[in-house]
Backbone as CSV, one residue per row, in Angstrom:
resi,resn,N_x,N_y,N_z,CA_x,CA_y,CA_z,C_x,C_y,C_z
1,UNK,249.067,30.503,131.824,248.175,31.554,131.366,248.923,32.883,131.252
2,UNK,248.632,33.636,130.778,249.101,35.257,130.063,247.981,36.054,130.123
3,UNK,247.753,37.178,130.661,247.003,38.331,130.499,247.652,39.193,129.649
4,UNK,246.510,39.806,129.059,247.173,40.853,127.997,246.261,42.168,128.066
5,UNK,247.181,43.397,128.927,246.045,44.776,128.510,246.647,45.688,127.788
6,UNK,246.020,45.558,126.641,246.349,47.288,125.973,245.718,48.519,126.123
7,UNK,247.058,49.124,125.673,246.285,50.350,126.160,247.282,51.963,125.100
8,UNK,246.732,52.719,125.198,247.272,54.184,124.246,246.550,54.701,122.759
9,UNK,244.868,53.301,122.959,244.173,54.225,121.982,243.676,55.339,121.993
10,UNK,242.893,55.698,121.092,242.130,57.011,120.654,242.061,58.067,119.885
11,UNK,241.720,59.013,119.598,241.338,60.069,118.477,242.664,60.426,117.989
12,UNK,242.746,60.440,116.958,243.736,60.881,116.535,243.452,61.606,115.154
13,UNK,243.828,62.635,114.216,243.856,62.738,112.967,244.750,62.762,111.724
14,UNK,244.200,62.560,111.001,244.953,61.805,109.689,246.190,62.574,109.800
15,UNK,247.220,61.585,109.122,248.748,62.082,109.267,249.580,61.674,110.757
16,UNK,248.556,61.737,112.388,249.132,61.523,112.966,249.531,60.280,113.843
17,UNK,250.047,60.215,115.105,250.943,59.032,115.558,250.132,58.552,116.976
18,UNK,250.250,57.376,117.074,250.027,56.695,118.224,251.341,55.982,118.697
19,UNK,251.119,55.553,120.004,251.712,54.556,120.613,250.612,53.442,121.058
20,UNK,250.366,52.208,120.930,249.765,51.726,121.586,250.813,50.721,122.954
21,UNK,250.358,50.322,123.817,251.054,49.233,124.535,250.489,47.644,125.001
22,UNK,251.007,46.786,125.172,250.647,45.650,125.829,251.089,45.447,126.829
23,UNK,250.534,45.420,127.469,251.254,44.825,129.075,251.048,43.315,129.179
24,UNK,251.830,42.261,129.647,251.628,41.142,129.675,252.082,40.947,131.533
25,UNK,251.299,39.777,131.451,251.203,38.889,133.257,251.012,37.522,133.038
26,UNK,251.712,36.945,134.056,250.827,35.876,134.457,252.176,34.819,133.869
27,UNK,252.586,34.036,132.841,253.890,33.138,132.502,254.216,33.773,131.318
28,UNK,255.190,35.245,132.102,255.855,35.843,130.939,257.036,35.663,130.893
29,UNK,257.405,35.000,131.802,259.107,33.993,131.768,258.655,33.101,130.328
30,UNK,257.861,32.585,129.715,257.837,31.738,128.405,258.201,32.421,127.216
31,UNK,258.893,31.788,126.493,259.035,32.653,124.922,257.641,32.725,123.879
32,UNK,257.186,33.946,124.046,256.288,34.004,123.407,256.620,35.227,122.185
33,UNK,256.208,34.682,120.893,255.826,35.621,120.049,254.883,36.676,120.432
34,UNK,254.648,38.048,120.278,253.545,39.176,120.499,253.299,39.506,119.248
35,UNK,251.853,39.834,118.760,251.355,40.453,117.864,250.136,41.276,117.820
36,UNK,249.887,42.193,117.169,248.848,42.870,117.218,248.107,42.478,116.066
37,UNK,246.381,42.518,116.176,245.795,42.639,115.042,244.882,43.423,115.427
38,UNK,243.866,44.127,113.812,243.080,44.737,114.304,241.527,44.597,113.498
39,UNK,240.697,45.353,114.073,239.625,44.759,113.375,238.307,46.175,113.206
40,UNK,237.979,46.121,112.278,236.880,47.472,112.305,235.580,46.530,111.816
41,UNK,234.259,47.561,112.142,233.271,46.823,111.735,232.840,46.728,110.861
42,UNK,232.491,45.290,110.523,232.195,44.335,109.214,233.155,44.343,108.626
43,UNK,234.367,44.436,109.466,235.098,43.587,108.201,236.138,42.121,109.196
44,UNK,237.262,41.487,108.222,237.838,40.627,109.493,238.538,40.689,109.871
45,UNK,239.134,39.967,111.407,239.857,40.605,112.121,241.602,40.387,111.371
46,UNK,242.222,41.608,110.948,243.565,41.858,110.279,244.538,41.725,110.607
47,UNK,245.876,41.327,110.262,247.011,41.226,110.990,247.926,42.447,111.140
48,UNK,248.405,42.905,111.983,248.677,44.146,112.086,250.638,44.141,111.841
49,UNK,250.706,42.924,112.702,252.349,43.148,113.213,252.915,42.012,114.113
50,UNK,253.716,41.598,114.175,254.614,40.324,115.396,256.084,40.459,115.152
51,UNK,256.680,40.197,116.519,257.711,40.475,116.768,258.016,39.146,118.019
52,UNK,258.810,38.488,117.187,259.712,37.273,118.210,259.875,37.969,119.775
53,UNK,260.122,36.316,120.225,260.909,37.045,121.739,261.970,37.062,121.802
54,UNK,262.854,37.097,120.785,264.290,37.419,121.044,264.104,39.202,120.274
55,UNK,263.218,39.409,119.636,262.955,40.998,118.635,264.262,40.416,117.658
56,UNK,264.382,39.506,117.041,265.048,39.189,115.930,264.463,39.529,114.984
57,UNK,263.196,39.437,114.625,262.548,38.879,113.741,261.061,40.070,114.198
58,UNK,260.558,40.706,113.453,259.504,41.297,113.255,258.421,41.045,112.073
59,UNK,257.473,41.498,111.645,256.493,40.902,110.518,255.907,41.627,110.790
60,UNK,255.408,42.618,108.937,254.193,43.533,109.133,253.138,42.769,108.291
61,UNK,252.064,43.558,108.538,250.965,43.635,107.298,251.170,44.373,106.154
62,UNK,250.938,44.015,104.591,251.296,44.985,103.866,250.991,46.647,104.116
63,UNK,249.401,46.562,104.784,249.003,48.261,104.529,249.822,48.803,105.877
64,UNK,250.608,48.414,106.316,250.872,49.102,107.738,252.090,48.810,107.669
65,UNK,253.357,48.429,106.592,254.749,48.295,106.222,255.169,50.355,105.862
66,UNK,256.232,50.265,106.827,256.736,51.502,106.567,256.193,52.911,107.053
67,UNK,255.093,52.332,108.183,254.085,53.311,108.952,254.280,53.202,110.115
68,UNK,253.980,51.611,110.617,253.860,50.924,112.066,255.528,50.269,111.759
69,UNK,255.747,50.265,113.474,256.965,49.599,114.032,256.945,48.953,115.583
70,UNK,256.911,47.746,115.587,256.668,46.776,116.313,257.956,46.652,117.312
71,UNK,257.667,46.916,118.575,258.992,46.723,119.576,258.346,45.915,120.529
72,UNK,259.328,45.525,121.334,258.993,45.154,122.961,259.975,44.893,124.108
73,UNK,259.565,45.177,125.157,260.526,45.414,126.338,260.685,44.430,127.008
74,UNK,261.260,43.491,127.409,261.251,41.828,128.140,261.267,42.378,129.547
75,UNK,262.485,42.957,130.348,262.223,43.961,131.356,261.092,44.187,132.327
76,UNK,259.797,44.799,130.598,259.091,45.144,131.455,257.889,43.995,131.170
77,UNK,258.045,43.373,130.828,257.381,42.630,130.514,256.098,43.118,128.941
78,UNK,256.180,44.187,127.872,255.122,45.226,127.516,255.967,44.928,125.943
79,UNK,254.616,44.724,125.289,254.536,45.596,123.885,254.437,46.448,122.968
80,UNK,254.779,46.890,122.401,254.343,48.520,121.777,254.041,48.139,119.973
81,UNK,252.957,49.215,119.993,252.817,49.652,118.235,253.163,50.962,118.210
82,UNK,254.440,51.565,117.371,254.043,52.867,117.097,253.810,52.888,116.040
83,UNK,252.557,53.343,116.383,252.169,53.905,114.407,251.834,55.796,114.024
84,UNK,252.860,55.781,112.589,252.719,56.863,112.189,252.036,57.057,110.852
85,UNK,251.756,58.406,110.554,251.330,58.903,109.318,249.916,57.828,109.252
86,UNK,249.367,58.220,110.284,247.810,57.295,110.779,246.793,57.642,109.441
87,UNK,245.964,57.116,108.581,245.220,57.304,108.281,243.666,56.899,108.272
88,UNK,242.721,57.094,107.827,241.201,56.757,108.532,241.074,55.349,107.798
89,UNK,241.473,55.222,107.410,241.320,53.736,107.203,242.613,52.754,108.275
90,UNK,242.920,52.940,109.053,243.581,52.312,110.377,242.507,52.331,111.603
91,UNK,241.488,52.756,111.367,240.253,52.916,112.515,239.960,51.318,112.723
92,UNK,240.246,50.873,113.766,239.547,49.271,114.148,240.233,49.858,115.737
93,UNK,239.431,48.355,116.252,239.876,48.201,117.383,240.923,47.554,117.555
94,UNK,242.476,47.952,118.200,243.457,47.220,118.115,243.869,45.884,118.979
95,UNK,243.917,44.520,118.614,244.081,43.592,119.826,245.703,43.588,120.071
96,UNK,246.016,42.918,121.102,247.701,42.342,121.535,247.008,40.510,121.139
97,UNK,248.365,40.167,121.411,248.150,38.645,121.080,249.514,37.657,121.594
98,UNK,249.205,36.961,121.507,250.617,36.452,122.271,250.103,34.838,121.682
99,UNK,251.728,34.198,121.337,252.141,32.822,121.037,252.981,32.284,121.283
100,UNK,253.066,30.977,121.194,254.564,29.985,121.181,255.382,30.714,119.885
101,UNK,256.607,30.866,120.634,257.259,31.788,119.599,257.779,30.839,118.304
102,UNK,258.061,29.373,118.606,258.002,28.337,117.451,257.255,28.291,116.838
103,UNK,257.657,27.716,115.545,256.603,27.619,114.641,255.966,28.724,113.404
104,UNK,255.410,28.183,112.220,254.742,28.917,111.273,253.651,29.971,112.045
105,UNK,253.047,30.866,110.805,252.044,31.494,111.020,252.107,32.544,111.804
106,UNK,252.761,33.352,111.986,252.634,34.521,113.090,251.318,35.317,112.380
107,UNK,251.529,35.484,111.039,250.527,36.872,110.435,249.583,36.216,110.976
108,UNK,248.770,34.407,111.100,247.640,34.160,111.301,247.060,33.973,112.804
109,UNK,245.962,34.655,112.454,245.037,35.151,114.179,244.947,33.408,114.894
110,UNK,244.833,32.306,114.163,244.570,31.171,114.940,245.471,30.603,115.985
111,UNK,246.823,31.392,115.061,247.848,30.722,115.810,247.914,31.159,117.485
112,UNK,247.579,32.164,117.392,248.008,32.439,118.782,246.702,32.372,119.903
113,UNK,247.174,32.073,121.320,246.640,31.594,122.094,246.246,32.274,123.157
114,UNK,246.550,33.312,122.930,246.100,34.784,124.119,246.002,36.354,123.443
115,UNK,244.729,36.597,124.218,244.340,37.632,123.298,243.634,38.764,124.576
116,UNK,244.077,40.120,124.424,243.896,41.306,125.414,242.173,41.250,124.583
117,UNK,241.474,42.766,125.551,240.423,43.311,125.033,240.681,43.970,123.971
118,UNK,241.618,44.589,123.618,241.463,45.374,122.579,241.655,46.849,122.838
119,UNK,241.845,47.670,122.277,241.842,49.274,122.445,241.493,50.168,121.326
120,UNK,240.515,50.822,121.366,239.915,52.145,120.444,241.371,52.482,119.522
121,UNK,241.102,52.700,118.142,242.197,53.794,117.506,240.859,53.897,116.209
122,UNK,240.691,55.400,116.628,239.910,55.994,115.265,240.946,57.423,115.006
123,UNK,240.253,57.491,113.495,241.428,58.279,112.920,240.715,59.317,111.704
124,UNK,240.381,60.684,112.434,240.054,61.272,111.661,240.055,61.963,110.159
125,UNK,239.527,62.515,109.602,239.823,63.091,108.213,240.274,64.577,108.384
């Protein structure tokens, strides 16, 4: 099992930057892929970003290529989104996510097998 808490949402306005984080527990000695997705209401839940466990290999979403940058710390066991040049259409709630780092599909939400609560990012005008 894997716990996942994020955390570094909230208000922000257009143009500016977040950090979000993941903290992971529990069998983080396993190679797991991390990814974020996110989701606002009524619509479905989006792929945001993943990044291997070696950080070889990263993967964005188109609307969030060249904005967001996907890291992570093995160390500390933690994930990060930084995202810049935020705009109001990035407002969802952001999840962490975690997978078997083998294998197809990172962009897709099924694949993976652990999933945090989520964290606030709204983004003013």
């Amino acid at each position: 099992q894997v716990q996942l808490v994020e955390s570094g949402g909230g208000l922000v306005q257009a143009g500016g930057s977040l950090r979000l984080s993941c903290a992971a527990s529990g069998r983080t000695f396993a190679r797991y892929t991390m990814g974020w997705f996110r989701q606002a209401p009524g619509k479905e839940r989006e792929f945001v970003a993943a990044i291997t466990w070696s950080s070889e290999s990263t993967y964005y979403g188109d609307s969030v290529k060249g904005r967001f940058t996907i890291s992570r710390d093995k160390a500390k066991n933690t994930a990060y989104l930084q995202m810049n040049s935020l705009k109001p259409e990035d407002t969802a709630r952001y999840y962490c996510a975690a997978r078997p780092d083998a294998g197809w599909g990172r962009p897709i939400s099924l694949t993976y097998d652990y999933w945090g609560q989520g964290t606030q990012v709204t983004v003013s005008s």
